[in-house]
Z-matrix of the N, CA and C atoms (Angstrom, degrees):
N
C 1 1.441
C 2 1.532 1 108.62
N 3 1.499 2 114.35 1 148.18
C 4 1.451 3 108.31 2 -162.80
C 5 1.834 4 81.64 3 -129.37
N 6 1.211 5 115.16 4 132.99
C 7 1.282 6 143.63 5 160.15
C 8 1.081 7 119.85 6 -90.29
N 9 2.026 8 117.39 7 119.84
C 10 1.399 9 134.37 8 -174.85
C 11 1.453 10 102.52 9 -131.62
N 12 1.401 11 93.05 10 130.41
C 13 1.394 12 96.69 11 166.77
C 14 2.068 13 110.60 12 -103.02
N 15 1.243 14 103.60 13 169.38
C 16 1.678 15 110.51 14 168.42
C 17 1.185 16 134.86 15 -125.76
N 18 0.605 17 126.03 16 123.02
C 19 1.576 18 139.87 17 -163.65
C 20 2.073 19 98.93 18 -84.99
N 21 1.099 20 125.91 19 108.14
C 22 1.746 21 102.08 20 152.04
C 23 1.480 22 129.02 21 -96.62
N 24 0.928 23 124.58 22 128.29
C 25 1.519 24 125.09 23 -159.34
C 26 1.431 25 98.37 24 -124.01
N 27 1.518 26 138.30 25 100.31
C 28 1.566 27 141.09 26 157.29
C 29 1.443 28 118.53 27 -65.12
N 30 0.905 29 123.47 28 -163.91
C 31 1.291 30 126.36 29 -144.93
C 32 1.874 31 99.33 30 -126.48
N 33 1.172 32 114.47 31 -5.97
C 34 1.260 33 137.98 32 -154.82
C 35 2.157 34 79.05 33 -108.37
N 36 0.980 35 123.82 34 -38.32
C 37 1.529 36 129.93 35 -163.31
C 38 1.294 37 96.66 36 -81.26
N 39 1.629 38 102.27 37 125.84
C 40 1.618 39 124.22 38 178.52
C 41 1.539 40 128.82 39 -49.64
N 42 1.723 41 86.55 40 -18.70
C 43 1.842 42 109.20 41 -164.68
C 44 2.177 43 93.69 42 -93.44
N 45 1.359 44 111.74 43 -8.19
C 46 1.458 45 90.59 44 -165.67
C 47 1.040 46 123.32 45 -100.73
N 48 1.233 47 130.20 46 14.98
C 49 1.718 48 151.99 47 163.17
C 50 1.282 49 102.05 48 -60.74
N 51 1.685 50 119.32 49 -54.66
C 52 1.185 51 132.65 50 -141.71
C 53 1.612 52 92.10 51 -102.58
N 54 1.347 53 133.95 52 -33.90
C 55 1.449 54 128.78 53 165.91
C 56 1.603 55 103.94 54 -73.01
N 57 0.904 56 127.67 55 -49.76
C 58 2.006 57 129.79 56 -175.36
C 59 1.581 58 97.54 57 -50.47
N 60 1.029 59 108.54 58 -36.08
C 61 1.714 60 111.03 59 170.45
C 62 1.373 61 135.66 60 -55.89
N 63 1.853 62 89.79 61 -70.00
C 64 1.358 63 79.48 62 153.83
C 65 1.268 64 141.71 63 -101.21
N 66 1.716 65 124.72 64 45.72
C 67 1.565 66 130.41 65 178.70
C 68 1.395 67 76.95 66 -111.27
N 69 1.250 68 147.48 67 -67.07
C 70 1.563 69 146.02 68 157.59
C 71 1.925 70 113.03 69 5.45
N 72 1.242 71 78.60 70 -72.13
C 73 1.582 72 90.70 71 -176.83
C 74 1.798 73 124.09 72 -63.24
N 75 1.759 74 110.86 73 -41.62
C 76 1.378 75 124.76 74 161.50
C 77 1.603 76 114.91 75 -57.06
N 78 1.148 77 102.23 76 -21.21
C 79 1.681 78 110.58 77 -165.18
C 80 1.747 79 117.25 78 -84.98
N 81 1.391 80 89.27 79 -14.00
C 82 1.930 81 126.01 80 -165.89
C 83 1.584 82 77.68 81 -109.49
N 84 0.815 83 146.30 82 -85.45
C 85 1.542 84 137.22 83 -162.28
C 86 1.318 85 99.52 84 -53.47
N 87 1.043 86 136.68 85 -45.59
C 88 1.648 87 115.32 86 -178.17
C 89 1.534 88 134.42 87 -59.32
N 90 1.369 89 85.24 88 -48.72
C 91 1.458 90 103.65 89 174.53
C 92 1.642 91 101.68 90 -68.52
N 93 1.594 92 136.68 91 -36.87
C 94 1.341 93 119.35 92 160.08
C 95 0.994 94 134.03 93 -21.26
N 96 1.949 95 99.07 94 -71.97
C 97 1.698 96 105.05 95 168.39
C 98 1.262 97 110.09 96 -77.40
N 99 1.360 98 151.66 97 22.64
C 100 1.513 99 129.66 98 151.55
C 101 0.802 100 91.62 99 -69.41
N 102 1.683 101 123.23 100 -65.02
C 103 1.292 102 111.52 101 -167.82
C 104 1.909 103 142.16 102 -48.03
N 105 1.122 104 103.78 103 -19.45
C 106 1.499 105 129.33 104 177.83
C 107 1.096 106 130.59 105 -73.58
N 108 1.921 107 111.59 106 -32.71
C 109 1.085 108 151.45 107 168.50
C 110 1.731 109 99.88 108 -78.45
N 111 1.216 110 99.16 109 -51.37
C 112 2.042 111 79.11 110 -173.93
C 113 1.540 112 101.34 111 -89.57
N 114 1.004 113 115.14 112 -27.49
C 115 2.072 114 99.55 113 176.40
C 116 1.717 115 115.71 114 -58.60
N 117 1.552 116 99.42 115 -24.87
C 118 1.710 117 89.97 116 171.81
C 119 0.719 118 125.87 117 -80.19
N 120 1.903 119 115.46 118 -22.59
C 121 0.922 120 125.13 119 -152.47
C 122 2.295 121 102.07 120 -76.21
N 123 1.681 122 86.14 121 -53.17
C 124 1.371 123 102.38 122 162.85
C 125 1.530 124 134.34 123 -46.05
N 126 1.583 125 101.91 124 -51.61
C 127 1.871 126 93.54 125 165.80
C 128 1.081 127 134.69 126 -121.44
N 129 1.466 128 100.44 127 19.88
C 130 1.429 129 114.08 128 175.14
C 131 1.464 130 123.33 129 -102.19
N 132 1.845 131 103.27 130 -37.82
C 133 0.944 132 148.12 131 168.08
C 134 1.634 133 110.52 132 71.57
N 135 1.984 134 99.35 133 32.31
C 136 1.388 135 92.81 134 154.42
C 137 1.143 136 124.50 135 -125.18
N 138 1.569 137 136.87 136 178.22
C 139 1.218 138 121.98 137 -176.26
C 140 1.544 139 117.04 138 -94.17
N 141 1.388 140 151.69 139 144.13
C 142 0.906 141 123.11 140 174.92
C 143 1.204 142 116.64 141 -98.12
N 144 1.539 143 123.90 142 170.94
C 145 1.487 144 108.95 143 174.41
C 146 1.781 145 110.13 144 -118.88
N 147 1.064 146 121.70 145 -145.45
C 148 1.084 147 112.71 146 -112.41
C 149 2.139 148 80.63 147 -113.77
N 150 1.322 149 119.08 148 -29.87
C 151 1.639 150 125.47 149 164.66
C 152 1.934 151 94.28 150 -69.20
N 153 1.275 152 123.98 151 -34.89
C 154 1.650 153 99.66 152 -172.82
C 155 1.305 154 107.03 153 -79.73
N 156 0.822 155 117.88 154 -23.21
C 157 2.052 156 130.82 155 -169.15
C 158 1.442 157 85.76 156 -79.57
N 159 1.265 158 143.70 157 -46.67
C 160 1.548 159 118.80 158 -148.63
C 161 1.757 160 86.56 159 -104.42
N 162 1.437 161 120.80 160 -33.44
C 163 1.148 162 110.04 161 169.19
C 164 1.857 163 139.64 162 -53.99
N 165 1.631 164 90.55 163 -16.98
C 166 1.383 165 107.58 164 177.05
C 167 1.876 166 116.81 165 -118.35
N 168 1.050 167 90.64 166 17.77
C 169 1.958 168 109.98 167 166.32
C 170 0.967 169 108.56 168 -113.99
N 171 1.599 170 157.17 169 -8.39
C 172 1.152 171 132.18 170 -111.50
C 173 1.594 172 71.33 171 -128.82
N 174 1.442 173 129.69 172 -14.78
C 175 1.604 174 140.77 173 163.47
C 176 1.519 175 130.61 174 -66.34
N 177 1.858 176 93.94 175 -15.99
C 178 1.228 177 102.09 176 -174.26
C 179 1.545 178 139.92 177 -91.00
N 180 1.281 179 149.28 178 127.16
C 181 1.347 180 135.12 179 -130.64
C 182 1.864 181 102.80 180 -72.13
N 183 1.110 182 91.29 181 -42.29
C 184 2.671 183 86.11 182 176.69
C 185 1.516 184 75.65 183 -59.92
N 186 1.297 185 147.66 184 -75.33
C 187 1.423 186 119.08 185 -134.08
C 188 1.398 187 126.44 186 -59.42
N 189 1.701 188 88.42 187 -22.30
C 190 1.337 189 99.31 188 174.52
C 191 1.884 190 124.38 189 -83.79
N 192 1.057 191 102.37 190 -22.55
C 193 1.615 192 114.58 191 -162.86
C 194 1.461 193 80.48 192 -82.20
N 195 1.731 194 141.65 193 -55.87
C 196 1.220 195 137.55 194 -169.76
C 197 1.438 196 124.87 195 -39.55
N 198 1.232 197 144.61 196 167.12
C 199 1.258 198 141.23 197 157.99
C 200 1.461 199 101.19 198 -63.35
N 201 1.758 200 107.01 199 166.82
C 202 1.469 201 105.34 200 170.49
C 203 1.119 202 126.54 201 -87.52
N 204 1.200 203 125.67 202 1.75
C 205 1.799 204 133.09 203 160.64
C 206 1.675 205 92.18 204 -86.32
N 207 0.977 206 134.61 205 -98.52
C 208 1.466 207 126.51 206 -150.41
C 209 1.146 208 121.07 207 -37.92
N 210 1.872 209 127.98 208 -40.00
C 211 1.216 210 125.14 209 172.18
C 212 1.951 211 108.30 210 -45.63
N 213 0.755 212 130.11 211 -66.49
C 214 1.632 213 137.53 212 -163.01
C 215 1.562 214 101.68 213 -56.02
N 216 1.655 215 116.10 214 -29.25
C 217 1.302 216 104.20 215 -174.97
C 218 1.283 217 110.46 216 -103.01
N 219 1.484 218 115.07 217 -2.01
C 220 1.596 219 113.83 218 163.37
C 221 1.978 220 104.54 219 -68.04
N 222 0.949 221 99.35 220 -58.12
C 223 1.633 222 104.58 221 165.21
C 224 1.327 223 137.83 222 -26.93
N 225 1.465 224 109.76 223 -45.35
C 226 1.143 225 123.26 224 162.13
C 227 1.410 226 146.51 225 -75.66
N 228 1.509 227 85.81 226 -13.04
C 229 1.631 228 124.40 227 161.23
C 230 1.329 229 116.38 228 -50.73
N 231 1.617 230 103.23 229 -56.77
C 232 1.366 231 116.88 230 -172.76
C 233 1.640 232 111.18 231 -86.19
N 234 1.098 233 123.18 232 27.30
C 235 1.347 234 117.44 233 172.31
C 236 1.435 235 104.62 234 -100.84
């Protein structure tokens, strides 16, 4: 059994500018590498995994604006 807790955070909360940002920003990195992942997939016709994807984001502006833990696990998302 896996235990979650929840957080509610309104819009009225000082902290949610600064989280909308960065779920904003992780949300832009994912969809990057989906996208990166299906164009090779399409004309390259291979898949990449999961060291070429972070090796070829690591240029990209969310990966950069992200912390260095969250960028890698937005990434890993998209595999």
């Amino acid at each position: 059994m896996q235990l979650t807790e929840r957080h509610i955070i309104d819009r009225a909360d000082p902290r949610f500018v600064t989280i909308d940002q960065a779920v904003f920003t992780s949300k832009n990195l994912y969809n990057a590498a989906l996208y990166l992942i299906r164009q090779s997939y399409i004309f390259e016709g291979k898949y990449l995994n999961y060291n070429e994807v972070q090796r070829r984001m690591q240029a990209h502006e969310a990966y950069k604006a992200l912390p260095a833990k969250v960028g890698p696990t937005s990434l890993d998302a998209a595999r």
